[in-house]
C-alpha positions as CSV (number, residue, x, y, z in Angstrom):
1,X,94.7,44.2,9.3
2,X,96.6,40.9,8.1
3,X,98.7,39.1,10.5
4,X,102.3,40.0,10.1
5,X,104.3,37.3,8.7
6,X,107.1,36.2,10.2
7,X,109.5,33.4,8.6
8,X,111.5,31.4,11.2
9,X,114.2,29.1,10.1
10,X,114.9,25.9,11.2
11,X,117.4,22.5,10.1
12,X,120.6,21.5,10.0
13,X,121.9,22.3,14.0
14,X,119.2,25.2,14.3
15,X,117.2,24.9,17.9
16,X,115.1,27.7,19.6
17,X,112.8,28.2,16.9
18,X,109.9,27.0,18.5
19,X,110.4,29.7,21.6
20,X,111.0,31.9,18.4
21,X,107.8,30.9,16.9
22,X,105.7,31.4,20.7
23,X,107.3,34.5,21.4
24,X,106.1,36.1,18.2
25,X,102.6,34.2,18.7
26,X,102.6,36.2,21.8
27,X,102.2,39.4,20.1
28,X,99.8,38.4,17.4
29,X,102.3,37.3,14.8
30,X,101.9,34.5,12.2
31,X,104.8,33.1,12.8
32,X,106.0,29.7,10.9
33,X,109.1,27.2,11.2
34,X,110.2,26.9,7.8
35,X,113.3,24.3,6.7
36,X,116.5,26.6,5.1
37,X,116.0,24.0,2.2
38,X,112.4,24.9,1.9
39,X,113.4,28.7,0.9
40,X,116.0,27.7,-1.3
41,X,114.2,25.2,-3.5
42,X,111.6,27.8,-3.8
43,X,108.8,26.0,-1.8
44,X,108.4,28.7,0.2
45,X,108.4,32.3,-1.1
46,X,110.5,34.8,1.3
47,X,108.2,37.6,-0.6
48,X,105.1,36.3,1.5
49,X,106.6,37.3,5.1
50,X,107.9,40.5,6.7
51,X,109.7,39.7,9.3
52,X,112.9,36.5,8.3
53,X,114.2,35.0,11.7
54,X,117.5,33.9,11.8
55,X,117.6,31.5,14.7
56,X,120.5,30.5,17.3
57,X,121.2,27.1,17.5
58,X,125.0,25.3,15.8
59,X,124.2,25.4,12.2
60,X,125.7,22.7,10.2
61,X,127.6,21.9,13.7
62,X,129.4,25.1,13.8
63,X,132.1,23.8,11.1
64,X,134.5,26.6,9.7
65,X,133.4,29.1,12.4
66,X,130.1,29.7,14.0
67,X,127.6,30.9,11.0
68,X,130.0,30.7,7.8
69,X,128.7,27.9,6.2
70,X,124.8,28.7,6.9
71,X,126.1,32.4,5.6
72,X,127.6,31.0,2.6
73,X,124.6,28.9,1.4
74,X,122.1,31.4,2.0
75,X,124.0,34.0,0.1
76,X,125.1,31.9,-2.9
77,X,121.6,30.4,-3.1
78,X,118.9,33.0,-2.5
79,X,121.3,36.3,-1.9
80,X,118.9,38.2,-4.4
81,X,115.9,37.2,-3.0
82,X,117.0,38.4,0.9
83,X,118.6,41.7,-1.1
84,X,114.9,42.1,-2.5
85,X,113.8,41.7,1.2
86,X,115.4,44.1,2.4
87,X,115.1,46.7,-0.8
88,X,111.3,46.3,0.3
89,X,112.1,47.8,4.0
90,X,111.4,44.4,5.6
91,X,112.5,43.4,8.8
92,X,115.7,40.8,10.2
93,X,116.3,39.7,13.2
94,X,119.2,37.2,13.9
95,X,119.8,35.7,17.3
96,X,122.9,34.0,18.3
97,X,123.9,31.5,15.8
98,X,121.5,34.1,13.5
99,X,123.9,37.1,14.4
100,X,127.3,34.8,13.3
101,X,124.9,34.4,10.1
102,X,124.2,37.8,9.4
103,X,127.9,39.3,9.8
104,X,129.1,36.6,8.3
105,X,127.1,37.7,5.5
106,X,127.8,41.1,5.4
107,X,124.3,42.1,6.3
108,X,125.9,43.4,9.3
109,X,127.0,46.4,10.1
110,X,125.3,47.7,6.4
111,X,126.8,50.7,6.9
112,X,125.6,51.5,3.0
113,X,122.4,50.0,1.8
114,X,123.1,47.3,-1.2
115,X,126.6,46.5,-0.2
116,X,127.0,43.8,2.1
117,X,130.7,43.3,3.4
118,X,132.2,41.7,6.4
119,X,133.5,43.8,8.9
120,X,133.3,42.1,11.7
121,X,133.3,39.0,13.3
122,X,132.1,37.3,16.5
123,X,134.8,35.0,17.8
124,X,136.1,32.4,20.3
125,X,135.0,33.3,24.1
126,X,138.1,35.2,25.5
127,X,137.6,33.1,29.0
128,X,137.8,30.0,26.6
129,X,134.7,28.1,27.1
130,X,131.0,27.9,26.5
131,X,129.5,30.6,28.6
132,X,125.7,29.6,29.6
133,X,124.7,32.2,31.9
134,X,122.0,35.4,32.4
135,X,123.4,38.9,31.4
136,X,122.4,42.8,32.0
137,X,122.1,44.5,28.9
138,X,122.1,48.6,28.5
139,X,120.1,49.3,25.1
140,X,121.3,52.7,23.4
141,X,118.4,54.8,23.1
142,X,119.9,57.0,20.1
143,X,119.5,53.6,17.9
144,X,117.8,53.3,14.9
145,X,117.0,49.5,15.6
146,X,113.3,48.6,15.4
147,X,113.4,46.1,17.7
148,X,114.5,48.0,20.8
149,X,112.5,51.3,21.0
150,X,111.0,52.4,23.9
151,X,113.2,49.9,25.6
152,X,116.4,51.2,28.1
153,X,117.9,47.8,30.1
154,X,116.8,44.5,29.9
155,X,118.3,40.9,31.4
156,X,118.3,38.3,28.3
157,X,120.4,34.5,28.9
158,X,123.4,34.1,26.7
159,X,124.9,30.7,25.5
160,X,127.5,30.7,22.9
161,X,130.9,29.5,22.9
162,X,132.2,32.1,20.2
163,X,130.6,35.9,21.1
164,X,133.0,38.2,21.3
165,X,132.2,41.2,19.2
166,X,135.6,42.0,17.0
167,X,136.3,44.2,14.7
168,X,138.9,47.4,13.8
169,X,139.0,50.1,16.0
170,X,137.9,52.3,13.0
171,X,134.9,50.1,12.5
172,X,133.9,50.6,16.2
173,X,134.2,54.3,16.1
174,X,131.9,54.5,12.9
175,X,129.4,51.9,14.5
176,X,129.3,54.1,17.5
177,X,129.3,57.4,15.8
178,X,126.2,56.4,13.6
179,X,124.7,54.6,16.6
180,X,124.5,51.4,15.6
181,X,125.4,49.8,18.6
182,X,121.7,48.7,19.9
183,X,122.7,47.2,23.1
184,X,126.3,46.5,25.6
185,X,126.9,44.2,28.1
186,X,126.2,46.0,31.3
187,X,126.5,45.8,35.3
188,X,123.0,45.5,37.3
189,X,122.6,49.1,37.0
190,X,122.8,49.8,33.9
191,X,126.6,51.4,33.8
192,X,128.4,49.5,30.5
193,X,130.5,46.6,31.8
194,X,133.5,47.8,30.7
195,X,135.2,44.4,29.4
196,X,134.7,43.1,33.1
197,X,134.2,39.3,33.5
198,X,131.4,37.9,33.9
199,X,129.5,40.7,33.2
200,X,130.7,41.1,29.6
201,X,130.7,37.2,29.5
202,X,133.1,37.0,26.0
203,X,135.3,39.7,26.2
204,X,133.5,41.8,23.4
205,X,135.3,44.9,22.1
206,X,133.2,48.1,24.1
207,X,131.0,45.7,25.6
208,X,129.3,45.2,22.5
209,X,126.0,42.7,22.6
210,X,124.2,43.4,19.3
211,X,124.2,46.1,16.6
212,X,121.9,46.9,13.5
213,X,122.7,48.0,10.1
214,X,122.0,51.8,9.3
215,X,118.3,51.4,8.3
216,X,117.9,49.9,12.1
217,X,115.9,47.5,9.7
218,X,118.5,44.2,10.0
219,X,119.1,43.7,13.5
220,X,121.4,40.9,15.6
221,X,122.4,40.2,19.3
222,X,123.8,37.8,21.0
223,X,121.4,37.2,24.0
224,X,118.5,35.2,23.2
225,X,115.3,36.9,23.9
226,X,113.1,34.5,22.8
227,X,114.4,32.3,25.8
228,X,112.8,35.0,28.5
229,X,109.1,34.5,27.1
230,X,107.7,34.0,31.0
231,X,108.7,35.1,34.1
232,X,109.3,31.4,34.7
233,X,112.1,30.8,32.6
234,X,114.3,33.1,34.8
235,X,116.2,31.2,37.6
236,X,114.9,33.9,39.9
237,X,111.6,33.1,39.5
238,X,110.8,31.6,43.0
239,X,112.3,34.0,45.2
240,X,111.6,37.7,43.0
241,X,109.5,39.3,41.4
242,X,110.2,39.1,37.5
243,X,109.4,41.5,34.7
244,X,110.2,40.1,31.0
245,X,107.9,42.9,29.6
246,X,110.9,44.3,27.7
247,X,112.0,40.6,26.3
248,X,108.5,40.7,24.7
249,X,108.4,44.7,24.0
250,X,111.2,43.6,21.6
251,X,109.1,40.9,19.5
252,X,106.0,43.9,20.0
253,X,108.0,46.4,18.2
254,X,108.9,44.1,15.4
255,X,105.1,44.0,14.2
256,X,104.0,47.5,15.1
257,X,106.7,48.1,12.9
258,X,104.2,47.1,10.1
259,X,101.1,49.6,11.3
């Protein structure tokens, strides 16, 4: 069997897709960093991959709100092409900066395949600054999401300035009825944070960390994953014994996916 695919973006403020691009090397992936101008010249055709990345990082420095302009250029330039994608049962995973992208977008929630609304939003930090810390995270086992099965609790870094999951209270209700929720913010043993600080480090509404669309298909978080590739990049590491098996399991599931 081929090499899955995998399409990571990169340019204009995006970072971490080189941990992006290792992590997925980890699990066999043929992962590449390609330039958002790149795709939308045509230079590189988004049919060729299954899995697109969208990255964390400040794209175009975070101007207008974290992910709007990034989610307005990629829809008005190659909207078709990423509704193709995803007509073709591809996967997309957007970290961070990629999950302001994606709801920004309307990709997320989905809650009906082929129309893409916004719904919700991620939003300034309730405590009011950049938050750059590690966080527990309890993964809803009822979800859909590709990315997270087989997978209960895991610890991920978060560093965002605007996080907080916000939406309706109608909105949550449906996300958490269809379980679309993938993963909260959580205490050390697993029980949901309930909106406690730091534990739910941005104040988001029901603790809320990442969701995926209804397919489980489009999926974006918060926490960065790709930043727990080795035990070493936990600030435990000297004194602990650390598992990032799950971190990985994450990246695993996206190309079993494809067998």
């Amino acid at each position: 069997m081929k090499k899955v695919k995998v399409l990571v973006l990169s340019g204009f403020g995006l970072n971490c897709d080189y941990e992006t691009i290792y992590s997925f090397s980890l699990v066999k992936a043929d992962a590449q960093k390609v330039h958002i101008n790149s795709l939308i010249n045509g230079e590189v055709n988004l049919n060729d991959f299954q899995v697109l990345v969208f990255g964390g990082g400040f794209s175009w420095g975070d101007y207008h709100g974290a992910g709007n302009l990034q989610a307005i250029i990629m829809k008005t330039k190659i909207g078709d092409e990423i509704n193709k994608f995803i007509e073709n049962k591809k996967l997309i995973l957007g970290i961070c900066n990629g999950f302001q992208t994606l709801v920004n977008m309307g990709l997320l929630p989905g809650f009906e395949n082929g129309k893409y609304k916004r719904e919700v939003a991620l939003i300034n930090n309730d405590c009011g600054n950049f938050r750059d810390e590690w966080v527990y995270l309890k993964i809803n086992k009822k979800s859909k999401c590709v990315f997270t099965q087989g997978i209960d609790f895991m610890e991920l870094p978060i560093r965002h300035g605007e996080g907080k999951f916000y939406c309706e209270n109608s909105v949550v209700e449906k996300l958490k009825k269809s379980n679309q929720v993938v993963m909260q913010y959580s205490l050390k043993n697993g029980t949901p944070a309930k909106n406690s600080f730091p534990e739910n480090p941005n104040g988001s509404l029901y603790d809320i960390a990442g969701i995926c669309d209804n397919t489980g298909r489009i999926f974006g978080l918060m926490p960065h994953p790709e930043a727990f590739n080795h035990f070493t990049n936990h600030p435990d590491w000297t004194r602990d014994t650390i598992d990032n098996s799950m971190s990985i399991k994450l990246f695993h599931n996206a190309i079993n996916y494809f067998k």
